[in-house]
N, C-alpha and C positions, 0 to 999 in steps of 0.2 A: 322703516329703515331710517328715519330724521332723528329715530332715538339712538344709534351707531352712528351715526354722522356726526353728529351733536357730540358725541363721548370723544373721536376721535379729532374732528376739527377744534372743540372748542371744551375741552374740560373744566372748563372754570364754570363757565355758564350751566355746564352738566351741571357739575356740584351743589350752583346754587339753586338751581331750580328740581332738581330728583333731591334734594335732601332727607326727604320720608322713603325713598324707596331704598336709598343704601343704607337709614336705619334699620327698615321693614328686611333687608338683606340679612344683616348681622342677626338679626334678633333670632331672623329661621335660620342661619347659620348655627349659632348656638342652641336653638334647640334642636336641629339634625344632629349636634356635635351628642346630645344626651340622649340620642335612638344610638347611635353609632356605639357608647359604650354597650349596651346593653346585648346587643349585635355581636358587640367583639368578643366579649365573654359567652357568646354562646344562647343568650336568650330572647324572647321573641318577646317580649314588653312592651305595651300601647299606652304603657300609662303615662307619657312623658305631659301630653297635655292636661291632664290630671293635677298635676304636680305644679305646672304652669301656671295654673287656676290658683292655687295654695299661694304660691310667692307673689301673684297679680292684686289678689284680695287682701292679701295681710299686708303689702305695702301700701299700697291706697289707701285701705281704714286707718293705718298709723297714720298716715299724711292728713285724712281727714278730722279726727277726732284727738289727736294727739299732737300733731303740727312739729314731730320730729324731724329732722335731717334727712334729704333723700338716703343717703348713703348708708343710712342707720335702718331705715324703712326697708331697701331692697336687703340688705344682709338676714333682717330677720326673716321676713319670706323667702328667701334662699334657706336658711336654718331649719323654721320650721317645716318647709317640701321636706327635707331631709330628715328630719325627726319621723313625718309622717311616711317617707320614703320605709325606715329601720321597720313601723308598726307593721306598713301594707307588706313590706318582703319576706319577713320571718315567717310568715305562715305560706304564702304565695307564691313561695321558691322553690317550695318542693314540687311542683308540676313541670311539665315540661313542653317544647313543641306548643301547638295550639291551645292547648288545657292552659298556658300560662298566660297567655295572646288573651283568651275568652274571659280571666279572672281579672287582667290589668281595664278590658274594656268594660269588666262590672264595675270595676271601683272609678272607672270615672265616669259611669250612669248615677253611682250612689251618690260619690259628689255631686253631682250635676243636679240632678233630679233630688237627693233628700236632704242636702243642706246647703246647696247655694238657689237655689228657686225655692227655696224656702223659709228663709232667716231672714227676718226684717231689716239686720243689719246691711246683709249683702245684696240688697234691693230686689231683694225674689224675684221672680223672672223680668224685672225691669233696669238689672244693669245697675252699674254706680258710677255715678259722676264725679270728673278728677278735675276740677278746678284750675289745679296747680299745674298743671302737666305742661312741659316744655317739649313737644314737640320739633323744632329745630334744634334747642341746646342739650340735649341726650346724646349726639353721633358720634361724640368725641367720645365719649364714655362708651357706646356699644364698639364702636369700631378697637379699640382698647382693648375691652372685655374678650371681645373673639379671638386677637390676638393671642390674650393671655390665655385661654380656653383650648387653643389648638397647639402650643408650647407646649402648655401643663400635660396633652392627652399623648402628645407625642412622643412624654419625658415618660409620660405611663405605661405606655405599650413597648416602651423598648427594653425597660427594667424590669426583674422580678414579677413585680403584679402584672406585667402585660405579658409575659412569656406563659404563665399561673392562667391568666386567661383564654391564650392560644391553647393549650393544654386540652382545658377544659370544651372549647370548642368543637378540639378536632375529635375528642372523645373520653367522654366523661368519666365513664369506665376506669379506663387508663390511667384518666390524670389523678383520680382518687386511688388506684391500686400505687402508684410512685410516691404516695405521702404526702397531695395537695389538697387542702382542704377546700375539699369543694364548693361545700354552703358557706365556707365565711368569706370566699376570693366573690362567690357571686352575690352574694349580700353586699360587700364594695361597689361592686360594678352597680345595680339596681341605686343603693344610697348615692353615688355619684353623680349617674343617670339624673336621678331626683333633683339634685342641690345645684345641677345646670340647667334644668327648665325651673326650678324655682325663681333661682335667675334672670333667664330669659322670660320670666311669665311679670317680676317685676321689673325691669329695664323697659317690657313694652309696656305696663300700664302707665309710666311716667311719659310715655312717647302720645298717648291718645287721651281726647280728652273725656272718655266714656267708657267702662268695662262692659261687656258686653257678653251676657254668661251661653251664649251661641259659640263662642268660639274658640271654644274650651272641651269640645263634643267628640264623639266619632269623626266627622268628616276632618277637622285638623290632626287627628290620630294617623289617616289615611295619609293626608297630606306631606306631614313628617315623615311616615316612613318611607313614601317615595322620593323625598330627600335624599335619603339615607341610601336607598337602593340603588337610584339615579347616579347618584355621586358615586357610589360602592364605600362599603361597610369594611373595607380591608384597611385602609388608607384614612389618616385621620383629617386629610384636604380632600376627601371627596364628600361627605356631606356637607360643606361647605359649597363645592363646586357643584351639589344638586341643588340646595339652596338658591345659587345665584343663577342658576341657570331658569330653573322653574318662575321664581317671582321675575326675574326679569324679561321672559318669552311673553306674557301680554303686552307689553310695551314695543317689543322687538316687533311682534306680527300684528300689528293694530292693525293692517288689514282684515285679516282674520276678523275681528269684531266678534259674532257672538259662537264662532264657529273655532275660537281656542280651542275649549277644549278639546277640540279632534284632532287639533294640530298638537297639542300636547300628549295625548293618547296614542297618536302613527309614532313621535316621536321616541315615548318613552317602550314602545314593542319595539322600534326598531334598538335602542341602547342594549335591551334584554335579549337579542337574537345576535345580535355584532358584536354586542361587549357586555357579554351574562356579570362579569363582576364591576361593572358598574364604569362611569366615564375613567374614575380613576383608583385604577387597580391595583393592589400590591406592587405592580412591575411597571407601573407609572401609566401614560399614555398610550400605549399601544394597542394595534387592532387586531383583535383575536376571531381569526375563522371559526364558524362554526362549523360543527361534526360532519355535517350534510353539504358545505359547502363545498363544491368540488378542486383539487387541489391542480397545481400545475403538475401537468406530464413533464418530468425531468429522465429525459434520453442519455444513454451512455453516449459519451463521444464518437463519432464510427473510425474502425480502425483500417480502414482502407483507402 
């Protein structure tokens, strides 16, 4: 609880002593924010840490070997995730459900397993070292980024492409029998998906002073998405709001100690039975009964 006291008594000291956690915040902010699209248009896509891997790698090595401009470094690993976003989607799009869930987690096995533990470049299974990395002087720049990241998503789903998406979501069928091109609204979604954890995969490699090709795997696939879910996938501030709740809960219960994760697992069953679409819903904050929950007996008035 000294971490809520501290926030609320003394913000300034917060700030300057959590500085890596509110970047480490932003960073999973924006990449829940590139589960969230993929989500919103209807598809089940794991490949966000994938992508992350691509815009992590390709800015470092420019930094390394080239000694280019941050700004220049993370834009091309945002580019390139996206490039290779278009390669991986065109073929991969046509599945659906699970079948597409099971092909996003091959290709960040491929990645992982046949060319970053394997290319002398990218320190095969030993990682690469970031010399340069600014750790404190990045948060201006993430906190920025999310900003701008949850504007842009917000200006997406309310227009055109985000109604094209709803569509699509609520049934596929349908929104292809009205004239929406299905495969090209969800080729957007999947390339955007991509070019916001290329992103967030280069913003954090400048934040650490080591890549570390573990955490680029399944298990941050899982973690993202319960981001997403936590938060709810309706609402383009709710992966944000899973984000900040999840990294921030080991600090909140450091009682806990190595018994988190249980605390994080009662918690996140209880979001899914209280509030199925997630802390923040299409209809904001509110707490929705479930089915089986028994409701108040409302009595006629007696007219006697």
């Amino acid at each position: 609880m000294d971490f809520l006291i501290q926030l609320f008594t003394d913000p300034v000291a917060f700030w300057n002593s959590h500085t890596l956690l509110i970047s480490q915040i932003g960073i999973n902010s924006i990449l829940a924010s590139s589960m969230f699209v993929v989500l919103y248009s209807g598809q089940l896509s794991l490949a966000a840490p994938g992508f992350m891997a691509i815009g992590a790698y390709t800015a470092v090595l420019m930094d390394l070997y080239w000694h280019t401009p941050l700004a220049l470094n993370i834009a091309t690993g945002t580019a390139f995730a996206g490039v290779v976003g278009v390669a991986v989607g065109l073929p991969v799009l046509r599945l659906r459900g699970v079948f597409l869930a099971i092909a996003t987690i091959g290709f960040i096995e491929a990645l992982s397993l046949g060319v970053i533990l394997n290319l002398p470049i990218t320190g095969e299974g030993l990682g690469l070292k970031n010399p340069n990395a600014d750790p404190l002087g990045g948060i201006n720049i993430v906190l920025v980024s999310l900003a701008a990241v949850v504007f842009l998503l917000w200006r997406l789903t309310k227009g055109r492409l985000g109604y094209a998406w709803t569509a699509i979501r609520q049934d596929e069928l349908a929104a292809q029998s009205q004239g929406i091109d299905v495969a090209r609204y969800k080729l957007i979604a999947f390339v955007v998906s991509a070019l916001l954890a290329g992103f967030a995969g280069g913003a954090e490699s400048h934040l650490n002073f080591f890549v570390d090709p573990n955490e680029y795997g399944v298990p941050r696939t899982v973690q993202v998405l319960t981001f997403a879910v936590l938060g709810g996938s309706g609402n383009v501030l709710g992966p944000v709001v899973g984000a900040l709740f999840l990294t921030t809960l080991p600090y909140v219960f450091q009682q806990a100690g190595d018994y988190i994760g249980v605390v994080s697992g009662v918690i996140l069953i209880a979001v899914i039975i209280f509030r199925p679409q997630g802390i923040v819903g299409r209809g904001g904050f509110a707490f929705v009964r479930p089915r089986w929950w028994p409701r108040a007996q409302v009595r006629a008035p007696s007219t006697r």
